[in-house]
C-alpha positions as CSV (number, residue, x, y, z in Angstrom):
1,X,-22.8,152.5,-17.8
2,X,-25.8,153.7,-16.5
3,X,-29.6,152.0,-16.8
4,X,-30.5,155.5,-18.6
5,X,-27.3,155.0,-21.1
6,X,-28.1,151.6,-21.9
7,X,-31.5,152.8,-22.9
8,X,-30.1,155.3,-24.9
9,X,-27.9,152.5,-26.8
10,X,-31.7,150.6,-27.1
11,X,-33.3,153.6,-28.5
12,X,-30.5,153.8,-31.2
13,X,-30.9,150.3,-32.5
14,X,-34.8,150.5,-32.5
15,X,-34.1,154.7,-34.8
16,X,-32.3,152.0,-36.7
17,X,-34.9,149.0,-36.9
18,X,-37.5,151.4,-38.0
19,X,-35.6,153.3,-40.5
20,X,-33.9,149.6,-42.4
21,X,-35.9,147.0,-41.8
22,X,-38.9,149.2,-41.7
23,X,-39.7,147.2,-38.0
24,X,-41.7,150.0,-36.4
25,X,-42.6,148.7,-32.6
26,X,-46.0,149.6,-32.2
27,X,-47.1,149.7,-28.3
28,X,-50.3,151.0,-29.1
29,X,-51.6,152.4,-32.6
30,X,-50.5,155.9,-32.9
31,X,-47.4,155.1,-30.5
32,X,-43.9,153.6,-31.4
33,X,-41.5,151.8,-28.7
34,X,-39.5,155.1,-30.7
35,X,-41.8,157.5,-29.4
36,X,-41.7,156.2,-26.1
37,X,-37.8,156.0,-25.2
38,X,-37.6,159.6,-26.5
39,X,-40.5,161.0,-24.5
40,X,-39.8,158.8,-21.8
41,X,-36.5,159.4,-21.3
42,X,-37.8,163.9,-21.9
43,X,-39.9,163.0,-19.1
44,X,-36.5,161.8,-16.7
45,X,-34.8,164.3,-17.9
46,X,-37.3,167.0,-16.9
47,X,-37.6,165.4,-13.6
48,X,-33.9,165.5,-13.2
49,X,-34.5,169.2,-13.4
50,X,-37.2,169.8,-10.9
51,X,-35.1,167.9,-8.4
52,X,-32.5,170.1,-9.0
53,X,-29.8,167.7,-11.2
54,X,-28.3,170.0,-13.7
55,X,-25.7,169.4,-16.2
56,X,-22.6,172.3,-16.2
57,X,-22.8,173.9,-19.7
58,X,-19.8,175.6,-21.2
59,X,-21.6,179.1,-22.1
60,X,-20.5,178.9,-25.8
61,X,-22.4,175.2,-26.0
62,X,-25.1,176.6,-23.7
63,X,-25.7,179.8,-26.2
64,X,-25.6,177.2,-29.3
65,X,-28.2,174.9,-27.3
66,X,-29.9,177.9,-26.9
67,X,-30.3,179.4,-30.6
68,X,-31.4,175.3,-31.9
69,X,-34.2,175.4,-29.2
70,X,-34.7,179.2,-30.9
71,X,-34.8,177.6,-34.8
72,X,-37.5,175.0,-33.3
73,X,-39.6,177.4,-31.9
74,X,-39.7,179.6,-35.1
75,X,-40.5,176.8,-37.2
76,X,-43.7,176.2,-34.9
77,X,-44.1,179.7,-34.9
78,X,-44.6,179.9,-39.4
79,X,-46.6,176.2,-38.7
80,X,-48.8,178.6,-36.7
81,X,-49.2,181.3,-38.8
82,X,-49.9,179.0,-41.8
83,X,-52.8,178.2,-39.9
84,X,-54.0,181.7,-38.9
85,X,-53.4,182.2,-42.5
86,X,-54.3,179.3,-44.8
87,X,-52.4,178.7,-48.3
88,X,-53.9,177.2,-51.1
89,X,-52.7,174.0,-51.2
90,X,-51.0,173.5,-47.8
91,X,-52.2,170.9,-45.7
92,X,-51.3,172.2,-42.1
93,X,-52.1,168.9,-40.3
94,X,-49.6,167.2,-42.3
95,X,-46.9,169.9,-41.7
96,X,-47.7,169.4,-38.2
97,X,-47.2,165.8,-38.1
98,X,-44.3,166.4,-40.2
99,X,-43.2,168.9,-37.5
100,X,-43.1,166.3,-34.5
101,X,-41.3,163.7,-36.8
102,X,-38.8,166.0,-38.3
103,X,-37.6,168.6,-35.7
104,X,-38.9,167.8,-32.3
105,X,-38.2,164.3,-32.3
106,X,-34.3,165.5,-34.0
107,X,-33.9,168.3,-31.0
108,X,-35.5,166.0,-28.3
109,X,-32.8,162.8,-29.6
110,X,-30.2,165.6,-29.3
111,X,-30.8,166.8,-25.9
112,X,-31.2,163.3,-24.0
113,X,-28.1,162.2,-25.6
114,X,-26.3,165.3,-24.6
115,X,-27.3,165.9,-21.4
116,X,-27.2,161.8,-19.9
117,X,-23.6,161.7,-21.6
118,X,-22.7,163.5,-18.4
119,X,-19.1,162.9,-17.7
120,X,-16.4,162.6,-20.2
121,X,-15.9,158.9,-19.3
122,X,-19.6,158.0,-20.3
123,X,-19.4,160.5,-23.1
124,X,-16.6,158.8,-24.8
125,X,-18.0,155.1,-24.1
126,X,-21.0,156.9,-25.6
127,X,-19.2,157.6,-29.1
128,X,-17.8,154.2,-28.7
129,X,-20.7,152.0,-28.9
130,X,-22.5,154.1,-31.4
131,X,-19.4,153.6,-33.8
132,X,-19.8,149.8,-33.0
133,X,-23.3,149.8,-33.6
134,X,-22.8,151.7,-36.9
135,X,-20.4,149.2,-37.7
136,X,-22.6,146.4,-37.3
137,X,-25.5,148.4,-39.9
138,X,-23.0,148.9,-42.5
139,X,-22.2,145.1,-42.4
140,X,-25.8,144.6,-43.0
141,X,-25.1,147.2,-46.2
142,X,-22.5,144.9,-47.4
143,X,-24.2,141.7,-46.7
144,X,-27.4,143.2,-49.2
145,X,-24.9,144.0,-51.9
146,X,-22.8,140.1,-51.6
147,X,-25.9,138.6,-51.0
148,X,-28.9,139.9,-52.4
149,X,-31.4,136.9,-51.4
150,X,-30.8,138.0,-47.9
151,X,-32.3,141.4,-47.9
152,X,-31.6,142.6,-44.7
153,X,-32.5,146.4,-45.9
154,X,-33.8,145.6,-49.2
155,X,-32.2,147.6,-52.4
156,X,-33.4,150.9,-54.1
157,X,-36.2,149.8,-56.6
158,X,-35.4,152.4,-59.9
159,X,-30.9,151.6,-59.6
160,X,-31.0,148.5,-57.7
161,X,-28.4,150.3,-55.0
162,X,-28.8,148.5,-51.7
163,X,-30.8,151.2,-49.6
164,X,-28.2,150.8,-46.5
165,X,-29.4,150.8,-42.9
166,X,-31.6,153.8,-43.1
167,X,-33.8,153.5,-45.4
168,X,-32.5,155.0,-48.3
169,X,-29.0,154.5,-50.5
170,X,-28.1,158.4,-50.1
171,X,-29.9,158.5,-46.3
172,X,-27.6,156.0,-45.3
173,X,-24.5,157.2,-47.0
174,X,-24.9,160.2,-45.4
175,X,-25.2,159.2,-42.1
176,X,-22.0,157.1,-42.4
177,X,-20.0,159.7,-43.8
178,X,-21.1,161.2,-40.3
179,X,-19.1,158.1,-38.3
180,X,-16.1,157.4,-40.8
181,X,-13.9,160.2,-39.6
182,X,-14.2,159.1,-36.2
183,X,-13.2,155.5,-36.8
184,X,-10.5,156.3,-38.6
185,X,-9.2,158.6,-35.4
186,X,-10.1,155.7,-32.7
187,X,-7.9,153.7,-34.7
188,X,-5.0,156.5,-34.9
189,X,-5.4,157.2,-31.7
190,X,-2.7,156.2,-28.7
191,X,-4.2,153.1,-27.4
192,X,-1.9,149.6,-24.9
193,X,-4.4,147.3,-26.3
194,X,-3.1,146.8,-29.8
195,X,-6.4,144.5,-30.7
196,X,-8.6,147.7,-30.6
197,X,-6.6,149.0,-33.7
198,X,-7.4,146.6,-35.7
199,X,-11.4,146.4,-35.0
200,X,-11.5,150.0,-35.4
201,X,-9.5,149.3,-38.7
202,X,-12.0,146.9,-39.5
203,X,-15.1,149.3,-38.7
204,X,-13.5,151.6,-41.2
205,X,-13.1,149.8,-43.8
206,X,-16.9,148.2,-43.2
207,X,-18.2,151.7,-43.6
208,X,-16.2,152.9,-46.0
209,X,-17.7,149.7,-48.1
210,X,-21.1,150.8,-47.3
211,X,-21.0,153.9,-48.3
212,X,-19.1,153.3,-51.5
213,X,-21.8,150.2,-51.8
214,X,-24.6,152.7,-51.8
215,X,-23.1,154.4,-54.9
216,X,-23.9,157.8,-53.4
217,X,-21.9,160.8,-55.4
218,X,-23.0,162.9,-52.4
219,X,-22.3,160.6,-49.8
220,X,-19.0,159.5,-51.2
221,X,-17.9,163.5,-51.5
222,X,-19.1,164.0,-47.8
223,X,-17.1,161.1,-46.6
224,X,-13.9,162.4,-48.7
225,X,-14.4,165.3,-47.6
226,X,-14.8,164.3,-43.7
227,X,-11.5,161.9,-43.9
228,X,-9.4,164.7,-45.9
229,X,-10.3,167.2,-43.2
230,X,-9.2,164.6,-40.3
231,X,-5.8,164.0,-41.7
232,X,-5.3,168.0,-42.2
233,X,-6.4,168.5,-38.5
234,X,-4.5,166.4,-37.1
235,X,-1.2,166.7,-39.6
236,X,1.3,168.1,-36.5
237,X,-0.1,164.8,-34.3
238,X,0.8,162.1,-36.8
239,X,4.7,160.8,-37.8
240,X,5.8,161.2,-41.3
241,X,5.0,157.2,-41.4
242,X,1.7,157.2,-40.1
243,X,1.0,160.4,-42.3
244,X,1.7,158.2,-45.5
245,X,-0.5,155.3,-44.1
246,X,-3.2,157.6,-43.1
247,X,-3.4,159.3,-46.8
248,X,-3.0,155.8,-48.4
249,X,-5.4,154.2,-46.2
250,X,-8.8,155.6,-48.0
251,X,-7.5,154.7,-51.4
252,X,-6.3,151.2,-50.6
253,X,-9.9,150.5,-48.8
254,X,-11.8,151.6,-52.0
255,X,-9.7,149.4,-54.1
256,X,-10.2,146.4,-51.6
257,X,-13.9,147.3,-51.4
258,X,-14.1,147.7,-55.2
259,X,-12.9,144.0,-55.7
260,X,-15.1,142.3,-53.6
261,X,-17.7,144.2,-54.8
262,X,-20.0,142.6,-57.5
263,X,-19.9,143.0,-61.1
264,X,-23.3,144.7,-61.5
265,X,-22.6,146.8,-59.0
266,X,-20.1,148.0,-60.4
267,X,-21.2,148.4,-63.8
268,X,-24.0,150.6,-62.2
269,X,-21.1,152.6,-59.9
270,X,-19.1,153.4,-63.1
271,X,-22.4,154.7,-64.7
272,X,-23.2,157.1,-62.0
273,X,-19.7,158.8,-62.0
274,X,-19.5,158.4,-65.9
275,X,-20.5,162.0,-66.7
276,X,-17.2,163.3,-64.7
277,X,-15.5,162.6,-68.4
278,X,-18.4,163.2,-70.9
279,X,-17.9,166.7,-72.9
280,X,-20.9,168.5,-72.9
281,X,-23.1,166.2,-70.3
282,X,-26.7,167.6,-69.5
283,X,-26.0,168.8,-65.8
284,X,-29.8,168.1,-65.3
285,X,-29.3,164.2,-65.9
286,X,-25.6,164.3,-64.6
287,X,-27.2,165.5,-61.3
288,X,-30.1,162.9,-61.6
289,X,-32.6,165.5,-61.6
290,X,-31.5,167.4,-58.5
291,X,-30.9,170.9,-60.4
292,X,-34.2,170.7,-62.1
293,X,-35.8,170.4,-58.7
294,X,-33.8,173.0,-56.8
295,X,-34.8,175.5,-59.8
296,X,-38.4,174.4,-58.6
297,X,-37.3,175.1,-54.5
298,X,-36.1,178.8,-55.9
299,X,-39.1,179.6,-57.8
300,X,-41.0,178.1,-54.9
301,X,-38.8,180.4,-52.3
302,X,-39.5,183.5,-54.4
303,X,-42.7,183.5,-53.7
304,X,-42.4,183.5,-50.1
305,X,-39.2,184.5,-49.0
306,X,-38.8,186.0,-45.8
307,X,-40.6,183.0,-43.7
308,X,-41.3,180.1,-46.5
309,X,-44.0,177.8,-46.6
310,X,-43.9,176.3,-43.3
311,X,-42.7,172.7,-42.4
312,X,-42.5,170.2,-45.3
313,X,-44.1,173.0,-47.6
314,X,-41.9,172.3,-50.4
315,X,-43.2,168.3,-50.5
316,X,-46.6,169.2,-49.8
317,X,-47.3,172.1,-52.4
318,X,-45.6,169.9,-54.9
319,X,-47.7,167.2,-54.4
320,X,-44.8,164.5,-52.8
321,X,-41.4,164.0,-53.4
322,X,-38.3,166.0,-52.2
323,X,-36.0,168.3,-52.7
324,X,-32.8,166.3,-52.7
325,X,-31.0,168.8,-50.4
326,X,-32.0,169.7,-47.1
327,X,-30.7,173.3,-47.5
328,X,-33.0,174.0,-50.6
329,X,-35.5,172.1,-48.1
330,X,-35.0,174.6,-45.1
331,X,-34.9,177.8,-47.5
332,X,-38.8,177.2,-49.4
333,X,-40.2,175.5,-45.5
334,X,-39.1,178.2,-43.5
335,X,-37.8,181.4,-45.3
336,X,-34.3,182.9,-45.5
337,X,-34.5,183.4,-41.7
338,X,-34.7,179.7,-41.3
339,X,-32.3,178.7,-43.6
340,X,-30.1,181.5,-41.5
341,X,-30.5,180.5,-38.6
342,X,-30.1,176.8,-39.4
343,X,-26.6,176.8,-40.7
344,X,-25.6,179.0,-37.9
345,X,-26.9,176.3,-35.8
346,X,-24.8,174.2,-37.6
347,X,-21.8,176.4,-37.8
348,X,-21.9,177.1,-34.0
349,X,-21.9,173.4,-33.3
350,X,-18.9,172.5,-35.7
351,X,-17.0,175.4,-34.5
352,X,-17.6,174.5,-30.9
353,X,-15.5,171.0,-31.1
354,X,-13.3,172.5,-33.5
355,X,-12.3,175.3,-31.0
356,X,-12.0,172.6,-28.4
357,X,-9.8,170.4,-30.8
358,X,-7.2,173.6,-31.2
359,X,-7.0,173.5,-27.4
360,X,-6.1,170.0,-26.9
361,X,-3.5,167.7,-27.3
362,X,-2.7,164.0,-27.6
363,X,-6.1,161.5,-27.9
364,X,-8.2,164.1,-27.8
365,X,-7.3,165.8,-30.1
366,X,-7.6,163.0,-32.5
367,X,-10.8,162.0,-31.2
368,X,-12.2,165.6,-31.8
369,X,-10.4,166.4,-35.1
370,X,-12.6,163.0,-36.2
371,X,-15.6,164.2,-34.7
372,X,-15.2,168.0,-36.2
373,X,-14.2,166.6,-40.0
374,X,-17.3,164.0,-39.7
375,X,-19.9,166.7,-38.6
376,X,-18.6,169.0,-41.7
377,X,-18.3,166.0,-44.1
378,X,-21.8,164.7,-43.3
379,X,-23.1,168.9,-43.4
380,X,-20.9,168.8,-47.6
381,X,-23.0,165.2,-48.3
382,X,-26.3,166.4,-47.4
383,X,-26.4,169.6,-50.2
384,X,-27.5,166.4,-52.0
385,X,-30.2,164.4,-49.9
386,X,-32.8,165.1,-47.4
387,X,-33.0,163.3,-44.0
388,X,-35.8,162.0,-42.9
389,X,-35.9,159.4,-39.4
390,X,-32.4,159.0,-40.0
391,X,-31.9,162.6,-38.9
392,X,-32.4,161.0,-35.2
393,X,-29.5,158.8,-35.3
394,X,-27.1,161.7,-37.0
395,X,-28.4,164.1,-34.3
396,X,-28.1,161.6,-31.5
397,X,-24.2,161.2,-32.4
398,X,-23.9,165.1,-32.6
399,X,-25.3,165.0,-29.0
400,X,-22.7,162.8,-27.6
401,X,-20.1,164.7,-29.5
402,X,-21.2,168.3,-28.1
403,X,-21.2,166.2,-24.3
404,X,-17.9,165.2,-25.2
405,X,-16.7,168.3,-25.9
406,X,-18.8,170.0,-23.6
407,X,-16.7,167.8,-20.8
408,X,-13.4,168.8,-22.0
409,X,-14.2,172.6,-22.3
410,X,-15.6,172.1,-18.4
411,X,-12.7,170.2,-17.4
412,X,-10.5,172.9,-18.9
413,X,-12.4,175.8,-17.3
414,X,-12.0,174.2,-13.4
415,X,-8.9,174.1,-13.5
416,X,-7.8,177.7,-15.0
417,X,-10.3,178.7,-12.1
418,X,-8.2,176.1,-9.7
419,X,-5.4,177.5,-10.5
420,X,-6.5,181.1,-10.4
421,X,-7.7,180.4,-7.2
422,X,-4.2,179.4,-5.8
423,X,-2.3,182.1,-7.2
424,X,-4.7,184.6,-6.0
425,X,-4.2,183.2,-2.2
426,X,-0.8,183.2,-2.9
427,X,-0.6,186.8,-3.4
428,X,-3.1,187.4,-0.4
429,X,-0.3,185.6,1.8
């Protein structure tokens, strides 16, 4: 791989460093080793353009590209008119600050991924080592659940949950849900060396673990969600055998995770999900709060509706906290137009692989079914949690997977033209 790949794969351990372990690189006060890669990296890739390096874009992907740099600039444009405007109770430093952390670092993680993953060899080693490196952080998980006195991420302080690699129990069972799907199709997918099955067999199962370690209800749907999707994409692609081991691998890793897994843990697993058979549960405490709060978002939304409150206006007017869903977080910051334009941003970018998945055949297809059901199974898991730095490492992975499709659809479109080409001299002869 290249030097600017490899510091790609550096800047994804340190997202991870500082979201876990809380091990925030500090060049100078102010500045992160974080901040640095990503604006560094902006810089080459700026350069790259001025020298006159530029990526081919399929015109779908370069559209969608197009409408995320649009939802950025909209959200700077409220930030600006909050400050034109003052609110009563908005702090529009914060929202700025906010701002840079939340949604230009996201979009700037997404383009540097996307645009150096510029071939669909790199691409796809890309997605690779990612996977790997995922692997390793929900070992970590595993290790703070087995072995408490280690405390490699620490656990949640109010349910004891270990708080995963990013942060956060339902952070970091969102982000895996994100990866699983994938796994589970590198280790489907057509491959001579027979070893690589089994560590991507392993990887699953790891993050499977974690995420059922975190005790997440929303992560643990997402996930479900993700792998049921991947096995209905890719049904005509599988034998009748590998079918039945695909549908019966999930359930078999829970039950091997939910052996290993400690008593207390599960004691405090079977009393999340307990309300699933209580008649006449409170849906307030069955949720853990979250309805109460997204009443709050709504009432918050009503009162400004069309353009919201600006960037982290829900957590600022309410005086901290969050509101457990970052669509509920989207509609009261930035207004029905936001939220709008924010899952069509989301939509375009699912339907984009998708698309290319229909068109393909044999590995690929695999590979993209797993990266289409992931990127809709970790879009189902966050209705319940808001992401905060981890939204760099989800977004990063997105970028490799557009690349990766992006390649394909490229690839695709040369030769149609190739072959236009020839039958159109053909006829001229």
């Amino acid at each position: 791989m290249s030097k600017t790949l490899w510091v790609l794969v550096f800047l994804f351990f340190e997202i991870i460093l500082e979201t876990g372990v809380k091990l925030a690189s500090v060049i100078v006060r102010g500045l992160s080793v974080k901040n640095a890669l990503i604006y560094g990296v902006l810089v080459i890739f700026f350069s790259s353009l001025l020298v006159g390096r530029r990526r081919v874009f399929d015109r779908y992907i370069r559209s969608t590209n197009r409408l995320l740099v649009w939802f950025t600039l909209y959200c700077a444009s409220v930030l600006l008119v909050m400050r034109a405007f003052p609110v009563e109770g908005y702090d529009w430093a914060t929202g700025v600050f906010r701002f840079k952390a939340g949604q230009l670092d996201v979009v700037a993680c997404f383009f540097i991924f996307m645009y150096f993953s510029d071939s669909l060899k790199r691409a796809s080693n890309m997605l690779t080592i990612l996977i790997m490196i995922i692997g390793l952080a929900a070992l970590g998980t595993l290790v703070d659940m087995l072995v408490p006195s280690i405390s490699l991420f620490g656990v949640d302080e109010n349910t004891r949950r270990p708080n995963g690699a990013f942060g956060e129990p339902n952070q970091s069972a969102a982000v895996f849900s994100l990866f699983l799907p994938f796994v589970l199709a590198k280790m489907l997918g057509r491959s001579n060396v027979k070893i690589l099955k089994l560590v991507y067999a392993g990887v699953g199962v790891i993050v499977l673990a974690a995420i059922v370690a975190t005790g997440s209800r929303g992560g643990i749907l997402g996930a479900g969600t993700g792998a049921l999707l991947f096995i209905w994409y890719i049904k005509n692609q599988l034998s009748i055998t590998n079918k039945m081991l695909a549908l019966l691998a999930i359930p078999f890793m829970i039950t091997a995770v939910w052996f290993v897994m400690p008593a207390f843990f599960q004691e405090s697993l079977i009393a999340r999900f307990s309300f699933l058979g209580e008649s006449g549960a409170d849906y307030h405490e069955a949720s853990a709060g979250r309805t109460g709060i997204w009443l709050h978002a709504i009432a918050l939304w009503i009162e400004k509706p069309v353009f919201g409150w600006g960037w982290s206006g829900f957590e600022i007017i309410s005086g901290g906290g969050a509101t457990h869903s970052i669509y509920f977080e989207r509609l009261v910051d930035t207004g029905l137009i936001g939220l709008t334009i924010f899952v069509w941003v989301l939509y375009r970018l699912w339907r984009c692989v998708f698309d290319t998945m229909k068109k393909s055949a044999g590995n690929e297809r695999i590979y993209l079914s797993g990266l289409a059901a992931g990127f809709l199974g970790f879009n189902v898991s966050l209705v319940f949690v808001n992401l905060y730095t981890p939204a760099l490492i989800a977004w990063s992975f997105v970028g490799v997977m557009i690349a990766y499709a992006n390649e394909i659809r490229v690839d695709r479109l040369r030769r149609q033209n190739s072959v236009n080409k020839r039958c159109a001299n053909g006829r001229d002869a």
